[in-house]
C-alpha positions as CSV (number, residue, x, y, z in Angstrom):
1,X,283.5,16.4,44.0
2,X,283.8,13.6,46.3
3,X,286.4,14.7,49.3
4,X,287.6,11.1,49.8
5,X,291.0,9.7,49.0
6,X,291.2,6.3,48.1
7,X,294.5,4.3,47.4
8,X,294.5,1.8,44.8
9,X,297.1,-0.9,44.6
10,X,297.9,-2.8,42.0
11,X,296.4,0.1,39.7
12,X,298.5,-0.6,36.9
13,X,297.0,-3.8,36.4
14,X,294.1,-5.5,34.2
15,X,291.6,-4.5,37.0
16,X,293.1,-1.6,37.8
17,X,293.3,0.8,35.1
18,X,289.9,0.5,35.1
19,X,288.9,0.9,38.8
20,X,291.2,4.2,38.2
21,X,289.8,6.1,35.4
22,X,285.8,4.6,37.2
23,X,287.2,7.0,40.9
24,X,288.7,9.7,38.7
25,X,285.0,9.8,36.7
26,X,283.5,10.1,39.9
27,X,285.5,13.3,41.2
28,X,287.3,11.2,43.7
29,X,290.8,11.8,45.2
30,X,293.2,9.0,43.8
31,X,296.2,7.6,44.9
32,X,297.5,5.0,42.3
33,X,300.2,2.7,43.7
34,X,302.1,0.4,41.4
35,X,305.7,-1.1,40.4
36,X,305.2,0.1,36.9
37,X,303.0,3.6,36.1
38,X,303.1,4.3,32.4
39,X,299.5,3.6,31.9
40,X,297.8,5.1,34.6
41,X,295.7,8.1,34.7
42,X,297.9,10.9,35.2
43,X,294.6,12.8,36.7
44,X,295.6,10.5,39.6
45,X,298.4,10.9,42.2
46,X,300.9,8.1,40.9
47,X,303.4,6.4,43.1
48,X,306.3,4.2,42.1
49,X,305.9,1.8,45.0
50,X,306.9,-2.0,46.3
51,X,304.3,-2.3,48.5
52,X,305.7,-5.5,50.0
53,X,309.1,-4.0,50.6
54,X,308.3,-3.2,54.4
55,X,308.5,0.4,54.3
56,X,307.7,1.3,57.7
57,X,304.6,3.5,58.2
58,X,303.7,2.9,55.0
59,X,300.0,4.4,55.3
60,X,301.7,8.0,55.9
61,X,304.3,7.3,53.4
62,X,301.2,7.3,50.4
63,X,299.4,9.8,51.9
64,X,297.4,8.9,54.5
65,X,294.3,7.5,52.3
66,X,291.0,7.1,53.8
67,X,290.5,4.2,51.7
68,X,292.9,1.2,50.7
69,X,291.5,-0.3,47.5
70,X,294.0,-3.7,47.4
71,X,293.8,-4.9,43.7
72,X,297.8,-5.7,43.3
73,X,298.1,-9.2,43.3
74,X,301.0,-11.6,41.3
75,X,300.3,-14.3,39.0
76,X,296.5,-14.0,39.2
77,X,295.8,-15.2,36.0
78,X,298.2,-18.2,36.5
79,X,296.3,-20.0,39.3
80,X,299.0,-22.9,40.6
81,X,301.9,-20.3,40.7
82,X,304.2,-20.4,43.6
83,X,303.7,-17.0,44.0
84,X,300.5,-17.1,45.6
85,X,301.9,-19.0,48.4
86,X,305.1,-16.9,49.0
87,X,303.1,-13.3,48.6
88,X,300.2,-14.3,50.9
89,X,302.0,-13.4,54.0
90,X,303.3,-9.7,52.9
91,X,300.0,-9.1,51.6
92,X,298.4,-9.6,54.9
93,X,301.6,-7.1,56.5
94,X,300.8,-4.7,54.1
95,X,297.1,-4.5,54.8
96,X,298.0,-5.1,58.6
97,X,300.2,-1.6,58.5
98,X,297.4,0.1,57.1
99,X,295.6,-0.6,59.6
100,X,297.6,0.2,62.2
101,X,299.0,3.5,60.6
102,X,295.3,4.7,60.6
103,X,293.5,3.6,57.9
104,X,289.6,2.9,58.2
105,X,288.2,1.4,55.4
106,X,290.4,-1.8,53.7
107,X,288.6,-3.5,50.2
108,X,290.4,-6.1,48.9
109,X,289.8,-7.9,45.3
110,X,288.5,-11.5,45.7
111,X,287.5,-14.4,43.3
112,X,285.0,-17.1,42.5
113,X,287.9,-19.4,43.1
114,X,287.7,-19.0,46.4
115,X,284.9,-21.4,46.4
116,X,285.9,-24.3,44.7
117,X,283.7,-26.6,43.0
118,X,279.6,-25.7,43.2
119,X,276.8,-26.0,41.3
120,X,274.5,-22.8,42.2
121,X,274.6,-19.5,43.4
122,X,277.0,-18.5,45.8
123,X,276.4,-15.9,48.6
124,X,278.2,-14.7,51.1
125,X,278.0,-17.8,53.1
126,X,278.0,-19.8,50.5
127,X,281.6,-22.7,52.2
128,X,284.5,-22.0,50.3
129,X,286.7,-25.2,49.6
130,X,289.0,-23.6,47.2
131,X,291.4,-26.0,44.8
132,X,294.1,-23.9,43.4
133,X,296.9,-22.1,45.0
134,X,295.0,-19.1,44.0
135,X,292.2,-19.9,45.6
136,X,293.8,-20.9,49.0
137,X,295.6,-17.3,49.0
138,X,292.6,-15.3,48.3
139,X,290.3,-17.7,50.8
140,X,293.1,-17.6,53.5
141,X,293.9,-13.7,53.3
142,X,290.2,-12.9,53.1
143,X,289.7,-15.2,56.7
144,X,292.8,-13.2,58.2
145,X,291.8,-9.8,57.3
146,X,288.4,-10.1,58.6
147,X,290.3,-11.3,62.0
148,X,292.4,-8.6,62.3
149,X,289.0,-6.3,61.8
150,X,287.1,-8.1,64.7
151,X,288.7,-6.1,67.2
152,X,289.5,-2.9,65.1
153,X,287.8,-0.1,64.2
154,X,288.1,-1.1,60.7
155,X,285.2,-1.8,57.5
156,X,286.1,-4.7,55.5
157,X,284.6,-5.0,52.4
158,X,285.8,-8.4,50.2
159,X,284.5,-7.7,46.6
160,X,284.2,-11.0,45.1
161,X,284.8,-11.3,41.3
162,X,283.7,-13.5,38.8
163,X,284.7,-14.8,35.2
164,X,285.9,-11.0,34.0
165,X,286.1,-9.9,30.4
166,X,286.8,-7.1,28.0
167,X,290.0,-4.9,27.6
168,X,290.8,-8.9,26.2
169,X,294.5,-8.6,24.8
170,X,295.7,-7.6,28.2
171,X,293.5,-10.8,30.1
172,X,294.6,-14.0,29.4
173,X,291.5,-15.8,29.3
174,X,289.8,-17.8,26.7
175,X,288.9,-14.3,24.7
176,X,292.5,-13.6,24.9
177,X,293.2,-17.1,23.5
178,X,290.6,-16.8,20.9
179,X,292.2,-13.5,19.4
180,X,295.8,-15.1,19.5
181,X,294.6,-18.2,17.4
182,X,292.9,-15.7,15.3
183,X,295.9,-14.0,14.1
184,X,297.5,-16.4,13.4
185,X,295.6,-17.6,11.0
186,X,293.9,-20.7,12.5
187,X,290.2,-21.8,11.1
188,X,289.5,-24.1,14.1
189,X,290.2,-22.9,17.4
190,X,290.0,-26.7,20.3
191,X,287.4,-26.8,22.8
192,X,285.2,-29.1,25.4
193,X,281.6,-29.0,25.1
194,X,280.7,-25.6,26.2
195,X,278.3,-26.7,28.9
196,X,279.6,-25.0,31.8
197,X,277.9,-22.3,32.8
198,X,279.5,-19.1,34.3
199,X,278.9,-15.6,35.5
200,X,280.3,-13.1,33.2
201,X,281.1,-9.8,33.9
202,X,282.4,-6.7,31.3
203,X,285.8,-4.9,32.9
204,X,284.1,-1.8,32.9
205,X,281.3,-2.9,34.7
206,X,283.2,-4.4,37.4
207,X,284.9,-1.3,37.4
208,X,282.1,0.6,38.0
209,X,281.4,-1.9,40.8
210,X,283.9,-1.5,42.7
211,X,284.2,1.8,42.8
212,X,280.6,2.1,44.0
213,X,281.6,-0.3,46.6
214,X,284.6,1.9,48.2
215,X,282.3,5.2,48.1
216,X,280.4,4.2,50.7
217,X,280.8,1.6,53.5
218,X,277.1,1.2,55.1
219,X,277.4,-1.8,53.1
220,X,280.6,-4.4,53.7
221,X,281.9,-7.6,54.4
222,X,281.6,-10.3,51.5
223,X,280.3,-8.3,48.4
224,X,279.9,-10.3,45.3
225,X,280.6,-8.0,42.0
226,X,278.8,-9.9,39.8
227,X,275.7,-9.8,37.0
228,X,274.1,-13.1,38.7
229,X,273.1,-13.8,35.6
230,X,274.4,-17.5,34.7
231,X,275.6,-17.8,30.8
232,X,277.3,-21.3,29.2
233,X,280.7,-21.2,27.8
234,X,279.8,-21.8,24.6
235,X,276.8,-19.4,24.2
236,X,279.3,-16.7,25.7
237,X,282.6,-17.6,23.5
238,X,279.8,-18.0,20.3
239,X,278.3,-14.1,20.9
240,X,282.4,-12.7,21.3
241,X,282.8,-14.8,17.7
242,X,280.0,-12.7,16.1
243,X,280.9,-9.5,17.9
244,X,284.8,-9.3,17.3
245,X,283.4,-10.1,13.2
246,X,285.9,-13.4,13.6
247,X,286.4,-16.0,11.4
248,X,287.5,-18.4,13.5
249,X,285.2,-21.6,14.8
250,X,284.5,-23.7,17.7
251,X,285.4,-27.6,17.3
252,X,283.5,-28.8,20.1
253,X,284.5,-32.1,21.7
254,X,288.5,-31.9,21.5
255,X,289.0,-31.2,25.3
256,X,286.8,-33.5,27.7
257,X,285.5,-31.1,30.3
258,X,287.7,-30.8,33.3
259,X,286.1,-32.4,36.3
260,X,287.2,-30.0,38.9
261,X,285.2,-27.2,36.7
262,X,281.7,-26.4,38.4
263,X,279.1,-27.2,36.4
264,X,277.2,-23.9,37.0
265,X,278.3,-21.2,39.2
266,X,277.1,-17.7,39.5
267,X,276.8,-14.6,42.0
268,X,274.3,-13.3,44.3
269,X,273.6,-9.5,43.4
270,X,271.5,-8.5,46.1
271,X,274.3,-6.7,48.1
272,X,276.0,-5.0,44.4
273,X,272.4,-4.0,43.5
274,X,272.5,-2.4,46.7
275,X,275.1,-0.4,46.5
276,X,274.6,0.7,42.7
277,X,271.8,1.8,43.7
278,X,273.0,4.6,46.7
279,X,273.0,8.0,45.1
């Protein structure tokens, strides 16, 4: 049984029913904080919470974790919403109370998009010149939380994601689209040229990723949860075709490719391989 007790935000969502059921697997302690709670594991301790709502002491108030696991973000999947602007400030006073209430170990969910457009493998300092509002929130909360840390007793561990799959009706990615189209009937689904090559990671396996990272913290700071294993859109939407039995098909060529996408992007694992690796 592992004697820590970790908070998880957002653990209602996509990421985080996952990262849940991964902690409770592992005979750890779990605090699961969310707006909504129907579908979290009720081995965890759920709390109907607004984080953001400036509650004060809010690290006592969820029971004094030893661990904040951050995954609650809005609009993630919808990466020009206004909403990553207007929330980027309360996420850094919710982390910022944390802190100060007592908390010693913060992990916050990142993203690729952080980085903008690259070609090659990206590290931990690999520049990041991000392009969506998404991008900028996660870039600019990630260079403010490491700030606050400088001069804190305080681990930091930023756990990168990449192109996530899986668990697809509730993601709204191109698996999710795929689905839809299938249902409804459609022979052709519209696509660019496939090309584009990406690193794809399984929800479950992220899962398991993160909650390796937040069991230990010999091993922080930028952490990419990744397979660093680049795959091309097409050869990756072709295999979830063949394995989901679909009869749906690719027209190649409809969309041009969009020039802001990076040509070929993919993770470093040496930090994640790491970490996996810890008993």
């Amino acid at each position: 049984m592992n004697n820590q007790i970790i908070a998880v935000t957002g653990a209602n969502g996509y990421i985080g029913r996952r990262v849940v059921d991964a902690l409770i697997d592992k005979g750890v302690e779990v605090i699961a904080i969310d707006i909504v709670n129907e579908g979290i594991n009720n081995q965890a301790k759920v709390i109907n919470l607004d984080i953001f709502s400036g509650i004060k002491d809010i690290f006592k108030e969820i029971g004094s974790p030893d661990v904040c696991l951050h995954l609650a973000w809005k609009d993630g999947f919808s990466h020009n919403s206004d909403a990553h602007m207007e929330y980027l400030s309360k996420h850094y006073d919710f982390l910022r109370s944390m802190q100060d209430g007592g908390v010693k170990q913060i992990a916050v969910m990142g993203s690729v998009h952080e980085i903008g457009y690259y070609e090659g493998v990206v590290d931990e300092n690999t520049p990041c010149n991000p392009i969506s509002m998404y991008g900028i929130a996660k870039d600019s909360l990630r260079r403010s939380l490491f700030l606050l840390a400088q001069n804190n007793n305080l681990v930091v561990q930023w756990l990168r994601g990449y192109y996530v799959y899986g668990d697809d009706k509730r993601n709204h990615s191109i698996f999710t689209q795929i689905l839809i189209a299938e249902e409804k009937g459609q022979k052709i689904f519209p696509f660019n040229s496939g090309k584009n090559m990406y690193d794809f990671i399984h929800i479950d396996g992220l899962a398991r990723m993160i909650t390796a990272c937040v069991m230990q913290k010999e091993i922080n700071g930028i952490i990419n949860c990744c397979t660093g294993h680049p795959i091309s859109l097409a050869e990756k939407v072709e295999g979830f075709i063949r394995d989901q039995n679909l009869k749906i098909m690719l027209a190649y060529g409809t969309f041009p490719d969009r020039p802001y996408d990076s040509p070929a992007i993919w993770g470093d694992p040496t930090k994640i391989e790491k970490i996996t690796k810890i008993p």
